[in-house]
GUTORZA-941337 format. One record per residue (C-alpha): x negated, z negated, y. Coordinates in Angstrom, 3 decimals, padded with zeros to 6 digits. Layout:
<nodes>
east=X up=Z north=Y
...
</nodes>
This chain:
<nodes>
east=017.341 up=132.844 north=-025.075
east=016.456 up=132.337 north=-028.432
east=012.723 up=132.128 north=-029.979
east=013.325 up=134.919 north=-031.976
east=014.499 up=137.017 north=-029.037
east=011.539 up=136.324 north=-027.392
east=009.122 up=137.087 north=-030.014
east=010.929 up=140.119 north=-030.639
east=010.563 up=141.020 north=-026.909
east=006.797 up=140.057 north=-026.972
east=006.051 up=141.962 north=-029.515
east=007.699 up=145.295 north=-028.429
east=006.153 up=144.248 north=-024.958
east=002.146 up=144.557 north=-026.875
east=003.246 up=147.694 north=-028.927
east=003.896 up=149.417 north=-025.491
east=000.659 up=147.937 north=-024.273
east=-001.465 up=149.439 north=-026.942
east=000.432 up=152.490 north=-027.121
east=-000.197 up=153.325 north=-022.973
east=-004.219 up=151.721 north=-024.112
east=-004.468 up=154.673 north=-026.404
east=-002.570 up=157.659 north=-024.201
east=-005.072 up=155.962 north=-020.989
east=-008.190 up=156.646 north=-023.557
east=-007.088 up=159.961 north=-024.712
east=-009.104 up=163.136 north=-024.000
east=-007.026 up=165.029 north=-021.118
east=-004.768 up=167.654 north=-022.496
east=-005.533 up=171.223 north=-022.480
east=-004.188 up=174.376 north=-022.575
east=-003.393 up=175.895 north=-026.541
east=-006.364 up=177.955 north=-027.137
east=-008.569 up=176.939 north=-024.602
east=-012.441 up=176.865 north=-025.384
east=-015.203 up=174.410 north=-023.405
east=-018.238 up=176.217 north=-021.930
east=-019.966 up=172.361 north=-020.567
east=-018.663 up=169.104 north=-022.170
east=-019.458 up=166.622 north=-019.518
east=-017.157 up=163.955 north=-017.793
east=-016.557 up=164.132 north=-014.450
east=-018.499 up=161.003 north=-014.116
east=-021.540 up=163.098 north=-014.670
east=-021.492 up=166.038 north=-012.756
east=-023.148 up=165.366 north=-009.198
east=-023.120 up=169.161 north=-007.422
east=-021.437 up=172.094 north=-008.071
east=-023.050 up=175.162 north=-005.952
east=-021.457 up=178.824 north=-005.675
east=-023.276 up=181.802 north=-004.511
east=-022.598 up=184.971 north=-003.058
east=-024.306 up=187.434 north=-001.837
east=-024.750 up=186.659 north=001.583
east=-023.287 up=182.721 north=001.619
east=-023.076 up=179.784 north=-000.697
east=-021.338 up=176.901 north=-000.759
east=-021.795 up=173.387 north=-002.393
east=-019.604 up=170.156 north=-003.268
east=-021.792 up=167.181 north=-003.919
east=-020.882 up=163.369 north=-003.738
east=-021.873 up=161.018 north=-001.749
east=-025.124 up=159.240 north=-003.026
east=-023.689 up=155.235 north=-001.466
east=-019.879 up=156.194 north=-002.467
east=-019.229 up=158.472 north=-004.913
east=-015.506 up=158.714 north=-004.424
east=-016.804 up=160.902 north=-000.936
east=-017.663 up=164.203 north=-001.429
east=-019.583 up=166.655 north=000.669
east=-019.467 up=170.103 north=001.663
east=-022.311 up=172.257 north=002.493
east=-021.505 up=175.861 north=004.130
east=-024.353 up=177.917 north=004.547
east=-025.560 up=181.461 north=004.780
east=-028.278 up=183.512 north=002.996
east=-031.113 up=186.133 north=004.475
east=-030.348 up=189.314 north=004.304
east=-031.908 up=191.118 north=001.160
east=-033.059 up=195.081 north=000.870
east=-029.824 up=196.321 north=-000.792
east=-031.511 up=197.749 north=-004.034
east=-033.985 up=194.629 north=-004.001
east=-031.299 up=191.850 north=-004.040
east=-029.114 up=193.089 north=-006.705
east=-029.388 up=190.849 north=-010.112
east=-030.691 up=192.180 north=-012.880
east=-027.913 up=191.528 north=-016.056
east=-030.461 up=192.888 north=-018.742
east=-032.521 up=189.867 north=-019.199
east=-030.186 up=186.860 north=-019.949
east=-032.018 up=183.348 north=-019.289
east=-032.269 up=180.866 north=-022.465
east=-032.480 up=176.929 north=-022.186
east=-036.283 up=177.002 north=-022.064
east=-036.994 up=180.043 north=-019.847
east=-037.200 up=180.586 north=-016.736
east=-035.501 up=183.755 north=-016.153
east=-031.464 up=182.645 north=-015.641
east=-033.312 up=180.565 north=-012.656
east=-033.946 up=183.626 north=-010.611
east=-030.628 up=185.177 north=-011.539
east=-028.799 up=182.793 north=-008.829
east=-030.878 up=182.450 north=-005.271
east=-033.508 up=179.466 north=-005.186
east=-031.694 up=177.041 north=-003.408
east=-029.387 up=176.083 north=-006.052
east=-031.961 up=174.082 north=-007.702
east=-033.746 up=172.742 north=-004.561
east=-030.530 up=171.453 north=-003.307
east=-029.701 up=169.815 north=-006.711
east=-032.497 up=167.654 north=-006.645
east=-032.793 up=166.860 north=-002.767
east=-031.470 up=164.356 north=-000.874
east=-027.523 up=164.495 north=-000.496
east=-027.397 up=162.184 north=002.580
east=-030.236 up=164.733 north=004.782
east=-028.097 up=165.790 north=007.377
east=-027.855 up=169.117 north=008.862
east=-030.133 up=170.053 north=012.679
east=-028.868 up=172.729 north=015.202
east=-025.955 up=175.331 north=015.175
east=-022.760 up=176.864 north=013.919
east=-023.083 up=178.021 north=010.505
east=-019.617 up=179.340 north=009.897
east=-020.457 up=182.877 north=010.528
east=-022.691 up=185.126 north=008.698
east=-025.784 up=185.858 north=010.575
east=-025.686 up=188.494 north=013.108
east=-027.967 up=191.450 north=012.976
east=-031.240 up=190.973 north=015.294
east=-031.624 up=192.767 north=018.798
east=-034.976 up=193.660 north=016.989
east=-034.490 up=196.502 north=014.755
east=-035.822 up=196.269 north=011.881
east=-036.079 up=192.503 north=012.028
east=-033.325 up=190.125 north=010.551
east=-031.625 up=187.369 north=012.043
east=-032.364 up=183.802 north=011.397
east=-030.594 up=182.159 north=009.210
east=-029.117 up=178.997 north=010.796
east=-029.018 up=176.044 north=009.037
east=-025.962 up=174.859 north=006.205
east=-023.345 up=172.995 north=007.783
east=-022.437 up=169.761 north=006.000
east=-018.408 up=168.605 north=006.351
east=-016.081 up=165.547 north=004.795
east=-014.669 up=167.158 north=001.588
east=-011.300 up=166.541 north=001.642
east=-009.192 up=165.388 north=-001.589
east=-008.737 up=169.047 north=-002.634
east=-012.851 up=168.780 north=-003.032
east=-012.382 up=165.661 north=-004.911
east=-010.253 up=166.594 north=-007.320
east=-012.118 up=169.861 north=-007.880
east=-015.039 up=167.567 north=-010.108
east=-012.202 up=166.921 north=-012.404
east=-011.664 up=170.704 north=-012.745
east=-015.130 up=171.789 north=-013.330
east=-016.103 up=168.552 north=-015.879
east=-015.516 up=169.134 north=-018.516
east=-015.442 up=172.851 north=-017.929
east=-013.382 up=174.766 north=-020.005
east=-012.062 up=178.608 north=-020.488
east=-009.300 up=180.541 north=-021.763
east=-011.761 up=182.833 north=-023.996
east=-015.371 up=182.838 north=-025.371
east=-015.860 up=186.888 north=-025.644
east=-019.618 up=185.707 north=-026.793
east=-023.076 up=187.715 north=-026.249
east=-021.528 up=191.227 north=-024.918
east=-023.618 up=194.386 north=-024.833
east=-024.754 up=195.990 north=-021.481
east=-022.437 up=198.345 north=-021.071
east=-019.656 up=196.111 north=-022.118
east=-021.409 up=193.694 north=-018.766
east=-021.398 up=196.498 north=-016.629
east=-017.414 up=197.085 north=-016.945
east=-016.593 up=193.526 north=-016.085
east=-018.766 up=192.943 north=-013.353
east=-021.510 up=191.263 north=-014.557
east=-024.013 up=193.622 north=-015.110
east=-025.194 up=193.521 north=-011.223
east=-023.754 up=190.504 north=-010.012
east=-024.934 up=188.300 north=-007.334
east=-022.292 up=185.256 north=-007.779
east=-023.171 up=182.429 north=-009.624
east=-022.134 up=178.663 north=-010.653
east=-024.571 up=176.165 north=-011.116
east=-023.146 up=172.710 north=-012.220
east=-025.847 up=169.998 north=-011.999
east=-024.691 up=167.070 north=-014.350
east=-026.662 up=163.584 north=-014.062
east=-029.545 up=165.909 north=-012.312
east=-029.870 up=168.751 north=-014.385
east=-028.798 up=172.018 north=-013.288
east=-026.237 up=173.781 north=-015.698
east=-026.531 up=177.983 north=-014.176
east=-023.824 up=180.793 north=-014.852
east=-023.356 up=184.022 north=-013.723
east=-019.942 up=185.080 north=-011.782
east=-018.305 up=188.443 north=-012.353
east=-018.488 up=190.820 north=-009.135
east=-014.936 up=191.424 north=-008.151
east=-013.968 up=195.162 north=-008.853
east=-010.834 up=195.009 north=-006.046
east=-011.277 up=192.477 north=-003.429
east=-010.372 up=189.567 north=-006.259
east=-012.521 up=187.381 north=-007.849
east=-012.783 up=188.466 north=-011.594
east=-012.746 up=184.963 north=-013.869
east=-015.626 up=186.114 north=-016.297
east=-018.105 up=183.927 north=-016.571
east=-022.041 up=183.973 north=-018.306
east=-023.371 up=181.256 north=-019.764
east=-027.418 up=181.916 north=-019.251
east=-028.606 up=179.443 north=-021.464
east=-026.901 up=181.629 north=-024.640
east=-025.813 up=184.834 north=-022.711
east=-021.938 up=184.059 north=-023.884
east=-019.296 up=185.145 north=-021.804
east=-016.286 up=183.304 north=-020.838
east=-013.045 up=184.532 north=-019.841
east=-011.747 up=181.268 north=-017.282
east=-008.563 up=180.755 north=-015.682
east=-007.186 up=182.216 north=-012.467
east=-007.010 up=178.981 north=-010.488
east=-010.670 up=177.477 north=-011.111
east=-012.660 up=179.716 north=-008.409
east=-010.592 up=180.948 north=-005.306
east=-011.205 up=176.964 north=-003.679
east=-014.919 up=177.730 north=-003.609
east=-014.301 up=181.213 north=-002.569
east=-012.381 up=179.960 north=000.118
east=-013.634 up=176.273 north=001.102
east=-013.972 up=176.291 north=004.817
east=-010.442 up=176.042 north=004.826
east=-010.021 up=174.562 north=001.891
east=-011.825 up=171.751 north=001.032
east=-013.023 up=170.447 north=004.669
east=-011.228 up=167.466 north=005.959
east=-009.869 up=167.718 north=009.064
east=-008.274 up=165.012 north=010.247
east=-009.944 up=163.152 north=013.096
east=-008.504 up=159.835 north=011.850
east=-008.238 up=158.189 north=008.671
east=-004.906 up=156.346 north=009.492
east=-002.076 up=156.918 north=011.025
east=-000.288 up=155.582 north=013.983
east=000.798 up=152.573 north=012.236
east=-002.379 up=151.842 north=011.232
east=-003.421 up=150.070 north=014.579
east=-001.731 up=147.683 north=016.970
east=-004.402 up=148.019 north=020.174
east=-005.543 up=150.612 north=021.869
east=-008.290 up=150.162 north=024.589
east=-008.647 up=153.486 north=027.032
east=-012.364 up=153.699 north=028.699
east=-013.120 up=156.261 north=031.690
east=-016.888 up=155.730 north=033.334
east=-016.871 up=151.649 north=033.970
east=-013.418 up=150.716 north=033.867
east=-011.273 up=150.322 north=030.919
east=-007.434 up=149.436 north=030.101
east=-005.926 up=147.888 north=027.059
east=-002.572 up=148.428 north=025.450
east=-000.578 up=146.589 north=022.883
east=000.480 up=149.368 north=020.235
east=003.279 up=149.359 north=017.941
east=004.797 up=152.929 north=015.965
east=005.808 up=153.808 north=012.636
east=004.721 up=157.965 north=011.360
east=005.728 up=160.318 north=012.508
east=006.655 up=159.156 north=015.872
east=004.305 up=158.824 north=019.285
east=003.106 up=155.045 north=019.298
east=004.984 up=152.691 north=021.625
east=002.442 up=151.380 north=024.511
east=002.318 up=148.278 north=026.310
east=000.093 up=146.428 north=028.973
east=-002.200 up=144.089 north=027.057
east=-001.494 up=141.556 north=029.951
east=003.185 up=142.806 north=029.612
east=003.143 up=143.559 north=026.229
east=007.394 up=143.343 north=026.432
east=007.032 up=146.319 north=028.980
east=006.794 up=149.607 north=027.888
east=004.563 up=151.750 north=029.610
east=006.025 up=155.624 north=029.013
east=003.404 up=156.992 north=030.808
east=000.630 up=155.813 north=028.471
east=002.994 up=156.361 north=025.934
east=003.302 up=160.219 north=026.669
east=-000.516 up=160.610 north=027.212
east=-001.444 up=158.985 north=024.097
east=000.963 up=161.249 north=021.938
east=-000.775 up=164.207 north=023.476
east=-004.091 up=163.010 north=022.593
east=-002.926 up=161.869 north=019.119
east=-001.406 up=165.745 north=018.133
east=-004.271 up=167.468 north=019.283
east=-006.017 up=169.706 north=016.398
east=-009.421 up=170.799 north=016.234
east=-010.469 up=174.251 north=016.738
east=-013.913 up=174.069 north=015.049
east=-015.670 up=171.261 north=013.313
east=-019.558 up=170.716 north=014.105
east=-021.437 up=169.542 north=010.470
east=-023.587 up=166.520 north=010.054
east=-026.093 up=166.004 north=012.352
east=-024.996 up=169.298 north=014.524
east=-025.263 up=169.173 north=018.627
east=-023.211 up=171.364 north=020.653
east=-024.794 up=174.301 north=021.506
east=-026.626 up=174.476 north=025.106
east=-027.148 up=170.997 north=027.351
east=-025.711 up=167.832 north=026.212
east=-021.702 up=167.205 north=026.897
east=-020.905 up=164.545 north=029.367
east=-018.359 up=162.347 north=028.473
east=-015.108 up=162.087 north=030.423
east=-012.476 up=159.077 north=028.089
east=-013.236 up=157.239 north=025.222
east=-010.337 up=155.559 north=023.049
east=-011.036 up=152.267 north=021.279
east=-008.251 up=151.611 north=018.347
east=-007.808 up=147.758 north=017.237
east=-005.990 up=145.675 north=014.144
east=-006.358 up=142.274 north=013.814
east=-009.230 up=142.237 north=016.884
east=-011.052 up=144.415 north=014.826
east=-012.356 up=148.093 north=015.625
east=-010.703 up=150.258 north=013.057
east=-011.351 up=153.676 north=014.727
east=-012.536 up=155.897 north=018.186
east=-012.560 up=158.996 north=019.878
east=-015.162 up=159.876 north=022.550
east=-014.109 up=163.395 north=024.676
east=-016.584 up=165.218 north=026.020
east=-016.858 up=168.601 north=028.391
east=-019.862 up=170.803 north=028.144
east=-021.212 up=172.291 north=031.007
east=-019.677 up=175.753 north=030.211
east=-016.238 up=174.081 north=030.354
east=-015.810 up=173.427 north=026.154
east=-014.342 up=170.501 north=025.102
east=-015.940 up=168.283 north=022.384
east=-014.754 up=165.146 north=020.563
east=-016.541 up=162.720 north=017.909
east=-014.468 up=160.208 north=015.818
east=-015.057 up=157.786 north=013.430
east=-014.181 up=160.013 north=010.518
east=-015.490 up=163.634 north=011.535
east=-019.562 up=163.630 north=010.376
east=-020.506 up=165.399 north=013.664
east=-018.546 up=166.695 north=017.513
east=-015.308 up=168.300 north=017.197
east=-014.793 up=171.397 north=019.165
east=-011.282 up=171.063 north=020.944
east=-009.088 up=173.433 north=022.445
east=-009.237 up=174.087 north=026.143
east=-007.283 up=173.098 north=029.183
east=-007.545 up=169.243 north=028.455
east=-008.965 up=168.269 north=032.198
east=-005.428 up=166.765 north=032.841
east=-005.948 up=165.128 north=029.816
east=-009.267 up=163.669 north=031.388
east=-007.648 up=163.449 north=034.746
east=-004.638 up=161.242 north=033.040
east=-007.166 up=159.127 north=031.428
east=-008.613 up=157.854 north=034.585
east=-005.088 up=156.980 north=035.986
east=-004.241 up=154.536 north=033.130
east=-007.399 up=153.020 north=033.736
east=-007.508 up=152.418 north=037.233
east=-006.571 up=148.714 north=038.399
east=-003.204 up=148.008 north=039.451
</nodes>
């Protein structure tokens, strides 16, 4: 090749690398017409909380890896019904206090507290039942706090910068009252490097969410699009991981089976989405079918209910029944611990779920299967 066919190569080669510098740099492209309501990188924002009347739910990241995120399900008190509704004639500006009260307390208690406090006692997916007392409302149990998944993740991209299709500005009362906002109780507080950011929600008028949105630091109303709210509206099945493993089954090559004292280990070798191939540690060239079939069942079994951070079982301890100890390299790369409570629930903790893992029932053969592979032969 010639020198002058290289530096003609070399020099298309750094056009294309400032060209792709440039696109890399470039704000992200937006939709014709489209207005921002918070400019802020997703770098910035820390929490995003949204309220409802009787629930709220927040995203926040992890305060020692910010690439995990956290989600907090919880449930709110119940309010007199005339007492709790908001009151859409006095809009909050930057240096008031009013637009505070418009969303319920928490959301600025929880933007300045510590991420990493974990969660104490029970289930916290269902709204609180009334009290055997009349008169007298249940208690509130505590938010549940679950792995965000990368649905969650992504959703800091969506909300920083956050942008709308419209700005329908300062509307008049009755104007509020025929969108939904007049006597809302949703709201969206965004808190960006520790500052709280609060907007009012639209009430939905059929069942759907309606995408208006109040800005209570101006009182400007925002018209956003159709696909920003309904994975906070639904998260518990949205953004909650729930895989029980971050790998897959090619992801370790030993697998070491405990029951009580005793203990077995198994060379492993399988490529997704088959069951992993298992061998005696001690005849790793002979295939053991039986551990082989016992080990898929473990491996496809969903949970039915995830326990958040810090969250016990409900009633006396579980006692455990077969622990499995996954290996690459002679290195621990994962576990799962089954447990049985004493009312005959079944209860797992991995390396990746935050707390136990309720299970499905009928897994004593499971249990019973466990201790076979692990007695001596």
């Amino acid at each position: 090749m010639k020198a002058r066919d290289v530096a003609v190569q070399g020099g298309m080669a750094c056009v294309a690398l400032v060209a792709a510098f440039f696109v890399w740099q470039r704000e992200p492209s937006r939709v014709a017409g489209e207005v921002t309501v918070e400019d802020a990188p997703a770098s910035a924002l820390d929490r995003i909380r949204y309220d409802e009347e009787a629930r709220f739910v927040e995203l926040f990241r992890d305060p020692q890896d910010r690439d995990t995120v956290w989600v907090r399900l919880g449930t709110k008190p119940v309010k007199p019904g005339a007492e709790a509704a908001m009151d859409a004639g006095v809009v909050a500006h930057a240096s008031g206090d009013a637009g505070i009260t418009l969303l319920d307390a928490g959301a600025l208690a929880h933007s300045t507290s510590d991420a990493g406090s974990p969660a104490t006692a029970a289930n916290t997916g269902a709204l609180a039942s009334a009290s055997t007392d009349a008169g007298t409302p249940a208690p509130v149990p505590p938010p549940r706090e679950l792995r965000g998944n990368d649905v969650a993740l992504k959703l800091f991209s969506h909300f920083a910068p956050l942008r709308a299709q419209r700005d329908l500005g300062v509307l008049d009362d009755t104007k509020l009252d025929e969108i939904g906002l007049a006597k809302t109780q949703r709201g969206l507080t965004l808190t960006f490097d520790g500052t709280p950011r609060l907007f009012r929600l639209a009430t939905p008028a059929s069942g759907w969410g309606s995408p208006y949105l109040q800005r209570t630091s101006d009182g400007h109303v925002f018209l956003l699009g159709p696909g920003l709210l309904p994975d906070l509206e639904a998260a518990a099945s949205r953004l909650v991981d729930r895989r029980l493993h971050a790998f897959d089954v090619d992801g370790f090559d030993r697998v070491v089976i405990s029951t009580g004292t005793t203990s077995r280990a198994f060379a492993a070798n399988g490529k997704p989405p088959g069951a992993v191939q298992l061998s005696p540690a001690d005849a790793p060239g002979t295939p053991d079918d039986f551990a082989r079939n016992w080990h898929d069942r473990l491996w496809r079994l969903t949970p039915v209910e995830l326990l958040g951070r810090g969250e016990a079982p409900p009633g006396p301890a579980p006692t455990p029944a077969f622990r499995v100890e996954y290996q690459r390299g002679g290195k621990a790369v994962g576990e799962l611990s089954m447990a049985k409570t004493p009312d005959g629930s079944w209860y797992a903790r991995t390396e990746l779920a935050p707390g136990w893992v309720r299970m499905g029932g009928g897994l004593e053969l499971l249990a019973e299967d466990a201790a076979k592979l692990t007695t001596p032969r």
